[in-house]
C-alpha atoms as an extended CHARMM CRD file, in Angstrom:
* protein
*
       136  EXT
         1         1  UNK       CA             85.2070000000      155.1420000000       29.4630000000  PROA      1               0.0000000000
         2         2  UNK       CA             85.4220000000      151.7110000000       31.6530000000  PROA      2               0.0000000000
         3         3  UNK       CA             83.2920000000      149.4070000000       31.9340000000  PROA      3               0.0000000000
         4         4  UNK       CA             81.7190000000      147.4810000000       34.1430000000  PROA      4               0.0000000000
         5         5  UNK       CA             83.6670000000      145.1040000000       34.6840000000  PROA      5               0.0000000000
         6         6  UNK       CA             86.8740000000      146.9610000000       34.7730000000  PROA      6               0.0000000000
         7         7  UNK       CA             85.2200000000      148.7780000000       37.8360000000  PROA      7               0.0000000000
         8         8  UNK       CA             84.5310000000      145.9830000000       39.6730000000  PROA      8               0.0000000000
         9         9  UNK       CA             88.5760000000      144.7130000000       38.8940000000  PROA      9               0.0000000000
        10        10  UNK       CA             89.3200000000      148.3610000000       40.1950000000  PROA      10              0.0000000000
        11        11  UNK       CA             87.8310000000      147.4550000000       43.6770000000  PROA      11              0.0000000000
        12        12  UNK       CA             88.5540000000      143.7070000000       43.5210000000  PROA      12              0.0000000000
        13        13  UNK       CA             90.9590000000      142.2280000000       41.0260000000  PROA      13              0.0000000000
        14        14  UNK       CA             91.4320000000      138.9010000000       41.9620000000  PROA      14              0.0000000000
        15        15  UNK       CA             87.9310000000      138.3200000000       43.0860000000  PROA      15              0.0000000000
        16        16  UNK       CA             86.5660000000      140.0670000000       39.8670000000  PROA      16              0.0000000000
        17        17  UNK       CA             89.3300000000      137.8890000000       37.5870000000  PROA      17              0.0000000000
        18        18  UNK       CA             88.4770000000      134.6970000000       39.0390000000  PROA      18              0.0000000000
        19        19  UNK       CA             84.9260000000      135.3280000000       38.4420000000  PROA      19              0.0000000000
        20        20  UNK       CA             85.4280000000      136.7560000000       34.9830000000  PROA      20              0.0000000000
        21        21  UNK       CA             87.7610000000      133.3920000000       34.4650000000  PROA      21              0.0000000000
        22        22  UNK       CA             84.7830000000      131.2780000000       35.7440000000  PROA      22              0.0000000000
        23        23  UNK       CA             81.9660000000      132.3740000000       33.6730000000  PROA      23              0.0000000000
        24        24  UNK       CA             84.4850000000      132.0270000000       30.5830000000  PROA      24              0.0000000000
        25        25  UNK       CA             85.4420000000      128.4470000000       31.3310000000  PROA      25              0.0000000000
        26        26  UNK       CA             81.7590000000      127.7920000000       31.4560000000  PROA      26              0.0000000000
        27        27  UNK       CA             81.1230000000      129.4130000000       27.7710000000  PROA      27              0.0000000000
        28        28  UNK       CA             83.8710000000      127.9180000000       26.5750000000  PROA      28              0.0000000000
        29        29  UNK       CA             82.0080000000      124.1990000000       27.2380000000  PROA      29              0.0000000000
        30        30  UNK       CA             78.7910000000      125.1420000000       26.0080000000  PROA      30              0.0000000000
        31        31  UNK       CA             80.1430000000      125.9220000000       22.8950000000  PROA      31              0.0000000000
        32        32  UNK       CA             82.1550000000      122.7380000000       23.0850000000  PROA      32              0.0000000000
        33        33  UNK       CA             85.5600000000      124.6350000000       22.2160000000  PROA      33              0.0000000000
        34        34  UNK       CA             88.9650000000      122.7930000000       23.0060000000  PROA      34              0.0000000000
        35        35  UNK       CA             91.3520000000      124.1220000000       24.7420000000  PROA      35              0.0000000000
        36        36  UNK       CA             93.1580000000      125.6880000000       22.0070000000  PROA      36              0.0000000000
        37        37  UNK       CA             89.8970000000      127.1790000000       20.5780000000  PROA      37              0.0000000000
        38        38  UNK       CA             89.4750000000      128.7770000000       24.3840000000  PROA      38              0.0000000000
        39        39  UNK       CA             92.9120000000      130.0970000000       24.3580000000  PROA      39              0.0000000000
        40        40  UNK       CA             92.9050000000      131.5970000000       21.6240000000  PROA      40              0.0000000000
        41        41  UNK       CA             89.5980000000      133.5430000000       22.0310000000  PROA      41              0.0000000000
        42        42  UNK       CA             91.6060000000      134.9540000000       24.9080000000  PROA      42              0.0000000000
        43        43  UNK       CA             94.3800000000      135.8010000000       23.1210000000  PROA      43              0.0000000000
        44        44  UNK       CA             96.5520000000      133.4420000000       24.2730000000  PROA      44              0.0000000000
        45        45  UNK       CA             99.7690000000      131.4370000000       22.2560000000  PROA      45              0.0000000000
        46        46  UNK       CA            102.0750000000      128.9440000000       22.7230000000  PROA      46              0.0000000000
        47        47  UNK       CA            104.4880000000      130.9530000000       24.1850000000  PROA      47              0.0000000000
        48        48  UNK       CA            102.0530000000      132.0350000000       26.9320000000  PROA      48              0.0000000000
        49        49  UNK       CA            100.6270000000      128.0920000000       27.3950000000  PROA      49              0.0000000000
        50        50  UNK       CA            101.4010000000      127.7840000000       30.8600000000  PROA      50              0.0000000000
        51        51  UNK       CA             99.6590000000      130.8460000000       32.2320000000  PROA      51              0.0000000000
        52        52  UNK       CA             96.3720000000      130.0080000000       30.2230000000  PROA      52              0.0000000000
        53        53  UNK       CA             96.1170000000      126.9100000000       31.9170000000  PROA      53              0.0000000000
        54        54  UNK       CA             97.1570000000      127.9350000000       35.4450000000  PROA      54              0.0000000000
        55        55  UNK       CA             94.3440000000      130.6300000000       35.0090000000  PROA      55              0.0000000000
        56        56  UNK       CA             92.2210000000      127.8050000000       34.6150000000  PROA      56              0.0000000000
        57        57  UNK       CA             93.2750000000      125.8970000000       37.3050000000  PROA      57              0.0000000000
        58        58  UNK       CA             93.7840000000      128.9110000000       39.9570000000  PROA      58              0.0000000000
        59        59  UNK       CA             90.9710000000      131.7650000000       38.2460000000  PROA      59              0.0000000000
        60        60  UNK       CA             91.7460000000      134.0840000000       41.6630000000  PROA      60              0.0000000000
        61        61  UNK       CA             95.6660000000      134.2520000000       40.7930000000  PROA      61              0.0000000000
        62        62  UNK       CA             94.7520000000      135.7310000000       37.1380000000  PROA      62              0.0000000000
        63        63  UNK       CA             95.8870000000      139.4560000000       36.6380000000  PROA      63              0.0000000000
        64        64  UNK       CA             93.4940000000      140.5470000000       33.7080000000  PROA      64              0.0000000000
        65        65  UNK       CA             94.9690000000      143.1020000000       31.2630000000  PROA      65              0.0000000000
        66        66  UNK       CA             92.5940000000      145.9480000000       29.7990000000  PROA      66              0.0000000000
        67        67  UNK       CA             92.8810000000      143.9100000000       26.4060000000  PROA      67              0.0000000000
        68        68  UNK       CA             91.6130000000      140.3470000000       28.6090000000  PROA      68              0.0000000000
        69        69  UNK       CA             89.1360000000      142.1630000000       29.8430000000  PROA      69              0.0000000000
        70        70  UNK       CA             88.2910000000      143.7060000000       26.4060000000  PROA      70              0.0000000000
        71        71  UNK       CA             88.2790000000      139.9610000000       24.8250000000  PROA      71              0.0000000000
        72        72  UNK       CA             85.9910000000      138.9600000000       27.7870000000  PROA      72              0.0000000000
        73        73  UNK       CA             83.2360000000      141.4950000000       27.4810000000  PROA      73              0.0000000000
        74        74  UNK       CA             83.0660000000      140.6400000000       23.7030000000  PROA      74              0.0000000000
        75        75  UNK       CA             82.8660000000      137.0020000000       24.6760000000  PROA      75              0.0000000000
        76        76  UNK       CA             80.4050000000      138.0040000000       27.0320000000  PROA      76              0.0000000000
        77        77  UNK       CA             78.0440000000      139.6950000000       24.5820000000  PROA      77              0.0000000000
        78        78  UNK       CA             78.0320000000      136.9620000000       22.1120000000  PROA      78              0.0000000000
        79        79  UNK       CA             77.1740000000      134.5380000000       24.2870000000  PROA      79              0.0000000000
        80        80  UNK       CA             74.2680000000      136.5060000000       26.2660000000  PROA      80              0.0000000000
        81        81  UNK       CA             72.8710000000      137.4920000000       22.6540000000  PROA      81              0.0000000000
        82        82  UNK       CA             72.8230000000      134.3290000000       21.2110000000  PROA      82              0.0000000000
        83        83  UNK       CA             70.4870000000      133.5370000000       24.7110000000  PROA      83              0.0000000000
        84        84  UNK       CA             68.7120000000      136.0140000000       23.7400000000  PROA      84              0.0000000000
        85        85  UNK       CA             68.1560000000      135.2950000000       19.8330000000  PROA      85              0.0000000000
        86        86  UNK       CA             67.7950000000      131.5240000000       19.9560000000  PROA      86              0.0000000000
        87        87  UNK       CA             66.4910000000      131.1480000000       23.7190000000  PROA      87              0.0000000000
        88        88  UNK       CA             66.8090000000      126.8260000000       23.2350000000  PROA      88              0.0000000000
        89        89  UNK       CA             70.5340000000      126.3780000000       24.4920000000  PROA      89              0.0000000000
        90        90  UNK       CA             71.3640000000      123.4380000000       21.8540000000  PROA      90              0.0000000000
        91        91  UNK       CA             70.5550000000      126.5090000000       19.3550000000  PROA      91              0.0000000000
        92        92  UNK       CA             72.3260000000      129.2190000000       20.6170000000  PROA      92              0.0000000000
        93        93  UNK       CA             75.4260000000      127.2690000000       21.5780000000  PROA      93              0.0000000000
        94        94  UNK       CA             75.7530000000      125.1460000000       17.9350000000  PROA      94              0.0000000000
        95        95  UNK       CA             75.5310000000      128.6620000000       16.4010000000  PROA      95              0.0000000000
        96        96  UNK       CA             79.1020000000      129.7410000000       16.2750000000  PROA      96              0.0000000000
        97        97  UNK       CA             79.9420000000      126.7850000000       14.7300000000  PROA      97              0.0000000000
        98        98  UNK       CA             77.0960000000      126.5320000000       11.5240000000  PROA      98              0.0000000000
        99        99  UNK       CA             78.2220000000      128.0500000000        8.6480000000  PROA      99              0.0000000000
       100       100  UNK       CA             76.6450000000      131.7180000000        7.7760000000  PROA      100             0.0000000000
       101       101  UNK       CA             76.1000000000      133.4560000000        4.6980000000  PROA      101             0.0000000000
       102       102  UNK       CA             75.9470000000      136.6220000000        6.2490000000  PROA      102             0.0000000000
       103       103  UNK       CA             78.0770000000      139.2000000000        5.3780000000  PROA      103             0.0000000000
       104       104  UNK       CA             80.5640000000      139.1570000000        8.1670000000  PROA      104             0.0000000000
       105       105  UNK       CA             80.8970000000      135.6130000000        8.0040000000  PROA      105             0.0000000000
       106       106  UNK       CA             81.7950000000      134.6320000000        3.9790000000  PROA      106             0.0000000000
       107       107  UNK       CA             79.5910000000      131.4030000000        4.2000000000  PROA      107             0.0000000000
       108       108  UNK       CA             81.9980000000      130.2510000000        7.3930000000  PROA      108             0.0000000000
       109       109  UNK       CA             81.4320000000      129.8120000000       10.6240000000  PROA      109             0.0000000000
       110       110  UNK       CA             81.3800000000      132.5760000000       12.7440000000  PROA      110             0.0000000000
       111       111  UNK       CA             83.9910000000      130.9960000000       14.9240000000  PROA      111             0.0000000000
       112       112  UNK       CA             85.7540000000      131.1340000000       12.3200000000  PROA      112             0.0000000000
       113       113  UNK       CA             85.8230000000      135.0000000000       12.4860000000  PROA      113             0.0000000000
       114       114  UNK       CA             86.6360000000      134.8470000000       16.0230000000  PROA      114             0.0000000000
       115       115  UNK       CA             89.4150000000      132.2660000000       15.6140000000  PROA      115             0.0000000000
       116       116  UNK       CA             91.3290000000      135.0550000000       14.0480000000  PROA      116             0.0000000000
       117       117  UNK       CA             93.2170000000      135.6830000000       16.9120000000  PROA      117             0.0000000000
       118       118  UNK       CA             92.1490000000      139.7450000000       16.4980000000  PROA      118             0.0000000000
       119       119  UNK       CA             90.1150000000      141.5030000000       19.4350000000  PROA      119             0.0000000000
       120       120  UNK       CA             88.2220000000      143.3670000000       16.7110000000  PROA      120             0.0000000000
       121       121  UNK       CA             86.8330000000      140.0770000000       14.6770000000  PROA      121             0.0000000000
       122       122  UNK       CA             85.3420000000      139.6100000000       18.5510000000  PROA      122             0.0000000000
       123       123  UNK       CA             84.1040000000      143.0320000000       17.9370000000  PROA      123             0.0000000000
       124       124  UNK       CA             82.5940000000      142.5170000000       14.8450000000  PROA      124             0.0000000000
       125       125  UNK       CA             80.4460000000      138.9210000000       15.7450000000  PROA      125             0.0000000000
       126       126  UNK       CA             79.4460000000      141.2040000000       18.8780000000  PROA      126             0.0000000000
       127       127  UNK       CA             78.1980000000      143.9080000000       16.7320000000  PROA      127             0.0000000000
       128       128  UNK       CA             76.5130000000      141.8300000000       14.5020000000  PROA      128             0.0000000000
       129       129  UNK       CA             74.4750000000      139.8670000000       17.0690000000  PROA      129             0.0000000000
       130       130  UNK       CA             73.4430000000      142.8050000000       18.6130000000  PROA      130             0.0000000000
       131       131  UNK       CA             71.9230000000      144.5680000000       15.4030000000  PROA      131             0.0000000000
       132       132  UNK       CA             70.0720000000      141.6950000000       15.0580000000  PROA      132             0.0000000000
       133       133  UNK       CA             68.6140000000      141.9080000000       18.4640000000  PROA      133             0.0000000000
       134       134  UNK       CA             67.9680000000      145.7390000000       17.1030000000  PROA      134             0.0000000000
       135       135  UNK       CA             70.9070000000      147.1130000000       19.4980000000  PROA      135             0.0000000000
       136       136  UNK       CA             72.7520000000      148.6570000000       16.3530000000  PROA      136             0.0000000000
């Protein structure tokens, strides 16, 4: 199954990366992450620096692999749920960085969680924002 995005990538990739890169680079300051908070959440390292930062430079030269794309869509989805769920943008934005007794979360932050480095802890803050929207 693809998604959305990977069909538009099909028909445009560097038009559909550079956008995708955009609207990332925009999340990433409203929820007032650093760069190596951003680059991470992209799965990004040290060894790969240089290429997160020319992406963010030059968004159109970006070739987005199926797991970028994967980390983006989860990105996505948290931050268009938290809009959603706490509709005040201060709100929604602070949330990923309060701490949360739910059960995901262990009393941390769910940045935190999504710090991890692991596509699936983006997976699993995705899931649980959308079951409480009632998307479960």
């Amino acid at each position: 199954m693809t998604t959305a995005i990977e069909q538009k990538l099909a028909q445009n990739p560097a038009r559909t990366a550079s956008a995708a890169l955009r609207t990332f680079f925009n999340i990433a300051g409203d929820w007032g992450l650093n760069s190596e908070q951003a680059m991470t959440l992209l799965g990004f390292d040290e060894r790969t620096r240089s290429t997160y930062f020319k992406w963010k430079r030059e968004p159109e030269s970006a070739r987005l692999t199926k797991e970028k794309l994967e980390r983006l869509s989860y990105i996505f989805g948290i931050y268009k749920a938290l809009q959603i769920l706490l509709p005040k943008s201060e709100s929604s934005d602070q949330w990923i960085h309060r701490p949360n007794d739910a059960a995901p979360f262990g009393g941390q932050p769910a940045l935190n969680r999504m710090l991890s480095g692991n596509v699936s802890d983006l997976y699993v803050v995705r899931q649980y924002l959308d079951a409480q929207r009632g998307w479960s």
